[in-house]
N, C-alpha and C positions, 0 to 999 in steps of 0.2 A: 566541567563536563567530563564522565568518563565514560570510553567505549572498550565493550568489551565483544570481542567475535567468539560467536560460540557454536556457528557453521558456515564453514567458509566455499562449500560444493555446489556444484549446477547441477543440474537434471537427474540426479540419482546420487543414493548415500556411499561411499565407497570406500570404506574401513577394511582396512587389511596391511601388509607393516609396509607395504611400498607409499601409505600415504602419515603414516605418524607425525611427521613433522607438520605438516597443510592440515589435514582431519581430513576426514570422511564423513562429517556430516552435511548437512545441506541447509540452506542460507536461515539466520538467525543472529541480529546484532541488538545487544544489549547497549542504552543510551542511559547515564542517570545524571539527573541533571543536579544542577550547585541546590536548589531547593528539597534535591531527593524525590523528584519526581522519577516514573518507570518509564521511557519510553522501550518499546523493543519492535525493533525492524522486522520481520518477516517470522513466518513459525512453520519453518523448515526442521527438521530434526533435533539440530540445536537447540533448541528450545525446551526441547526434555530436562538438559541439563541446567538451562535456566532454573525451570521451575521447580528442580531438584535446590539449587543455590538458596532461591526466594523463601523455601520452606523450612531450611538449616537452623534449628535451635528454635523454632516458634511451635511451643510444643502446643498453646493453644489449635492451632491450625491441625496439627498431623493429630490429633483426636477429634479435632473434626472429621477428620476423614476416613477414619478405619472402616467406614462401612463397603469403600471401594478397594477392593481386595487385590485387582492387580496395581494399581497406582500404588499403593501404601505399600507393598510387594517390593516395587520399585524403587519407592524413596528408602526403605530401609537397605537396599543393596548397594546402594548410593551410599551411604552416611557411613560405611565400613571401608568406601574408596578413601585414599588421601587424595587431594587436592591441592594443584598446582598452586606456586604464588602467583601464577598470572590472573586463576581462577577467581582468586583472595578480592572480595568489595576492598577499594582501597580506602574507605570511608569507616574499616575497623569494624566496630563493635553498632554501626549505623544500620538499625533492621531499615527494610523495605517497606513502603507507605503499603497499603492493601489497596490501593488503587493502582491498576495498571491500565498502559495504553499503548496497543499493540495492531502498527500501520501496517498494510500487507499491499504489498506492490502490486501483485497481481493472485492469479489463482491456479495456476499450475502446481504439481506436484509436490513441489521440491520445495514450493513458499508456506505452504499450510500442511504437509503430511504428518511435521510435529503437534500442531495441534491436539488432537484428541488424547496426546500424554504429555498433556502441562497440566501438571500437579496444582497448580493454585486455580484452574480453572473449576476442581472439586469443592473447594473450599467455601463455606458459605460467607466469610468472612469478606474475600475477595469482588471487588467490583474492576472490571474487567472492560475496559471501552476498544472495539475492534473497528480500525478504520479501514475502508478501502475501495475499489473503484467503483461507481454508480455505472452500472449496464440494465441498461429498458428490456433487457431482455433475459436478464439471470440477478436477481437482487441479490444482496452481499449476505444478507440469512438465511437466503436460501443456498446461495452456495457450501457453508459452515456445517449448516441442519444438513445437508444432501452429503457430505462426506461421512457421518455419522448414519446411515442409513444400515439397520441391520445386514444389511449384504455387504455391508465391507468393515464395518465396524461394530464390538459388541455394545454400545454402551450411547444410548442417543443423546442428541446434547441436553434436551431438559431434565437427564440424570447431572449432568455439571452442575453441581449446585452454588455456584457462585454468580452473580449478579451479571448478565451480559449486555451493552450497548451497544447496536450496531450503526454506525456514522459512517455514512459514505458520500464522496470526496470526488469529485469532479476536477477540477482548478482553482485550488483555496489554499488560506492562511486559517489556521487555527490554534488556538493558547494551549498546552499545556502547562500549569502553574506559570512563571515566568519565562517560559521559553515557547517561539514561536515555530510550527510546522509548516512548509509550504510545500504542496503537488503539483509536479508538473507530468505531463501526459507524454511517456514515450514511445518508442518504435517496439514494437513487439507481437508478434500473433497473439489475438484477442484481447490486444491492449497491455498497460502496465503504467505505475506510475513510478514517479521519481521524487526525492524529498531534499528539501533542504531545511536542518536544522539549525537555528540559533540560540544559543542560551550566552545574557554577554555577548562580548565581546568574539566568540568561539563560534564558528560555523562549520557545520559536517554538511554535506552536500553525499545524497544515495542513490547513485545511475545504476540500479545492476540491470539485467534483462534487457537493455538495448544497442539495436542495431544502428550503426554508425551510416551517413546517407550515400551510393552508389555514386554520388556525382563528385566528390572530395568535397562535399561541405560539411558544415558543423551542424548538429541539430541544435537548432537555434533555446529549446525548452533546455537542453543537456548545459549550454554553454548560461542561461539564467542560473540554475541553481548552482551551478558549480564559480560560479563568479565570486572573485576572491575567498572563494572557502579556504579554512585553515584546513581539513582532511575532506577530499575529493576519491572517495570511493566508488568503482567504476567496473564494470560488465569486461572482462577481460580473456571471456573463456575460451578463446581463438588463437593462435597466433596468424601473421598475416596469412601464409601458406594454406592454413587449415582452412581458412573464411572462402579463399578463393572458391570452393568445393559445396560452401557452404551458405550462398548469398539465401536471404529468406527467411534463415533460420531464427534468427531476433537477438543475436549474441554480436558482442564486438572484440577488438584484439589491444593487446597494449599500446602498438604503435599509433591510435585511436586517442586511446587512454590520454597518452603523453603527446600530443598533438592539443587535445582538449586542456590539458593541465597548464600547458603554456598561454593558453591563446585566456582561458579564463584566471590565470595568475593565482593560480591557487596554491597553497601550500607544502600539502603534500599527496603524493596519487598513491592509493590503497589497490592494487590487484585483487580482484573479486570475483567470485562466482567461476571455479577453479573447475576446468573440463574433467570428466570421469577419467579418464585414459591420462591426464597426464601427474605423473609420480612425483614424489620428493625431489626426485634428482632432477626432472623434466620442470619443475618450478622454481627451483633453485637457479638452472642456465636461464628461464624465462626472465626473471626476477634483475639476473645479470644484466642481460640486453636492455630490459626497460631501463634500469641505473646510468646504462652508458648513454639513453635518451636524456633523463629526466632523473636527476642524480637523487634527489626527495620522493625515492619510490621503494615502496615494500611490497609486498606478494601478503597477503590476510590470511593469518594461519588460528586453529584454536588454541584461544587461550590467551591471544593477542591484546594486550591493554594500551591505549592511548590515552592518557589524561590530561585537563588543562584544567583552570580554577581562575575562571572569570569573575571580576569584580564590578562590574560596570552592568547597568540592568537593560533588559530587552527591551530594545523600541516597540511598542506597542504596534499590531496592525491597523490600516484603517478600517474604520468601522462600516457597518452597512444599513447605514439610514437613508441616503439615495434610493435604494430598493425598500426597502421597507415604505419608505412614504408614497412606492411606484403601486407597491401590492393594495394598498387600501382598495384602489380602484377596484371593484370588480369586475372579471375577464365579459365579454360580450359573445352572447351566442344567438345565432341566426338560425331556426330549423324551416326545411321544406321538406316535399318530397323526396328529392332529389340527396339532399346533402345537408348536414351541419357543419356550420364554418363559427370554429369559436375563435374571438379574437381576444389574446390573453393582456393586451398590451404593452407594458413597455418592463414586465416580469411574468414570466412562467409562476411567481413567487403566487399573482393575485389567486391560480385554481386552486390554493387553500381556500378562501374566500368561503365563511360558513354555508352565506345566503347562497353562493354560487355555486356549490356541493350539491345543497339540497335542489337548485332546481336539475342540476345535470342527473341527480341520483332519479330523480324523478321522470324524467325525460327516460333515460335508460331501461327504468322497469316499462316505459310504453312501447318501447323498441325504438331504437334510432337509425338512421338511413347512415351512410358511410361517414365519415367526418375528420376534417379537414380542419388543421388549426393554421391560420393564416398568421405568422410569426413579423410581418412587416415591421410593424412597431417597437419588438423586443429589443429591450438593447442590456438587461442583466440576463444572465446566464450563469447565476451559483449552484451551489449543490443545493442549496436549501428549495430555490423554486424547480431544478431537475427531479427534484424528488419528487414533489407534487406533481412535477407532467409527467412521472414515473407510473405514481400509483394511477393517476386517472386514464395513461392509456393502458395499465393494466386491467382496469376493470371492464375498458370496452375491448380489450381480446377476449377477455374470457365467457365473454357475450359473442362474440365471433363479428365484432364489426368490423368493418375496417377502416383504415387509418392513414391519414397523408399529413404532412407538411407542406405549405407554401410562403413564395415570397421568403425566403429565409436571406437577412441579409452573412455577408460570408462567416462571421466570427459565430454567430449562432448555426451556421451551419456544420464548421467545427465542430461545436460542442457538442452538438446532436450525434455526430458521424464517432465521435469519440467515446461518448456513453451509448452509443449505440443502437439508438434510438430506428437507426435506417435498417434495423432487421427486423425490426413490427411494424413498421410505416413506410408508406410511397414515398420516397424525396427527388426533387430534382435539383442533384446540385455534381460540384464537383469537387470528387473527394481529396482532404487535405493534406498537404504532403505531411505532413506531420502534425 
């Protein structure tokens, strides 16, 4: 596996010579795995310059693309810079598959602003799979499509002409080629998630955007994926002093960092998601103090390569035919005056259910009285069946019914509270600390 950091900022880009050494861009990590698969972490800023790397010498691609005049603009001002050896694929003369997969933590600023100038997202050549958090109340294409909206951007996304997947992620394990993805759900305003990667033998574990917990304990999801990671990458944009001022804000500090890196016996701890305001010089003393913690610690600068060359092949995850064989059932729905109470049973997964579409879609156009899914029974809760109870309470908003949950036992209450399900629906629960 090789990592390459290609923005290492929090909440704004901040290029100017106090930050040369750290960068100025904002967060974007490049993953390639032993089979030459693409993963890349977040598309912050950095990511420009990715897509500028991906597109170097594949002149098939950049004649693809002349018709987008400021991108093409860009790569040619690109290909007259020299490039650092840190920059350099250490894999030589190894192009890039035209498949990429690119997870996004969450959806503030600083994680997706590079977007709309990643050059291979022009390309028609490029198939492009974008994961990231499932919210009942803002889908993951719409968030993408709603940045690209003429009023902030000139160029809509179905001018990108390369192939886009949008796959959103709840609390899952998913394959890229031989290497496996998992999310974990952190502390953050309007949520965020957290990854851990194995390819081999090799695990990278990606905390950035969260807040460490008020009471001195460990976030229990932070301390999973960072568990024996070989690089434990972590949200460090505080020192303790600043946080004090700062509780809320969804950011944590090193002394966190190196707290978590012991306790989860990890490797090595990567300083990440580097505050506006603090300089070369101010990451350099930061950098210091955590070493005097946690002597296996760096501060994440661009340009930064880590690499390892695992020989040993990825455990496969388990598979999901428990739920699959749960979904056949079709969900059960009860209408009266009063109320529709669907009972989905023992998966959210069954409101695919063709038969079960057509009579809801039917019911629907007759009008339906308020509705109520009573969740007792549920006991999966993937992205696969969140998405389906996505789309179907989507369609009774935009009929203006309204919506509750019931009976939800706690772990689906979770999941709900976490995709966010409790901002289009009545719930009676109590909300998870994490």
């Amino acid at each position: 596996m090789k990592i390459e950091f290609h923005g290492t900022r929090g909440s704004i880009p901040t290029p100017s010579r106090r930050t040369q050494k750290f960068g100025g861009n904002t967060a974007c990590i490049e993953v390639r795995t032993r089979s030459n698969d693409l993963i890349v972490l977040d598309a912050g800023t950095g990511i420009r310059r990715l897509g500028v790397n991906i597109l170097q010498g594949d002149q098939a691609a950049i004649e693809l693309m002349q018709a987008v005049e400021f991108t093409l603009e860009s790569l040619a001002m690109d290909e007259r810079l020299e490039r650092s050896e840190g920059l350099r694929a250490l894999e030589g003369s190894k192009p890039y598959k035209k498949e990429i997969h690119l997870f996004l933590s969450h959806f503030h600023w600083d994680h997706i602003q590079g977007w709309p100038f990643f050059v291979p997202a022009y390309v028609p050549l490029f198939n492009i799979n974008i994961y990231g958090h499932l919210k009942a109340d803002h889908r993951l294409f719409d968030v993408i499509n709603g940045q690209q909206n003429l009023t902030y951007f000139p160029v809509y996304l179905d001018i990108m002409q390369s192939k886009k997947n949008f796959i959103e992620l709840a609390e899952d394990t998913v394959c890229v080629g031989d290497t496996t993805v998992t999310s974990r759900f952190l502390n953050h305003p309007q949520g965020c998630l957290g990854y851990r990667i194995t390819s081999g033998e090799m695990t990278v574990a990606y905390c950035t955007d969260n807040e460490h917990p008020a009471d001195g304990s460990i976030n229990p999801n932070v301390l999973e994926l960072a568990d024996g990671a070989d690089i434990f990458i972590y949200d460090t944009q505080y020192t303790p002093e600043e946080y004090k001022t700062k509780p809320g804000w969804g950011h944590s500090t090193y002394e966190e960092g190196v707290r978590i890196a012991r306790e989860a016996g990890a490797g090595k701890l990567v300083l990440w998601h580097h505050d506006p305001e603090h300089d070369d010089k101010f990451m350099e003393d930061l950098e210091r103090k955590a070493r005097d913690l946690f002597p296996n610690t760096m501060a994440a600068y661009e340009g930064l390569v880590i690499t390892d060359f695992p020989c040993e092949p990825t455990e496969s995850p388990a598979g999901d035919e428990a739920e699959a064989g749960a979904a056949a059932q079709a969900p059960d729905m009860q209408i009266t005056p009063a109320a529709a109470v669907i009972n989905p049973g023992a998966t959210f997964l069954s409101m695919a259910d063709p038969g079960f579409l057509a009579r809801f879609g039917k019911a629907l156009d007759q009008g339906l009285p308020p509705v109520d899914f009573d969740c007792a029974a549920v006991e999966f809760t993937s992205r696969h069946g969140l998405s389906a109870l996505a789309d179907l309470t989507g369609a009774l908003q935009r009929r203006g019914v309204p919506i509750s949950f019931s009976s939800m036992p706690g772990p689906v209450a979770r999941m709900l509270h976490h995709t966010r399900f409790n901002l289009i629906a009545s719930m009676q629960y109590t909300p998870p600390k994490y």
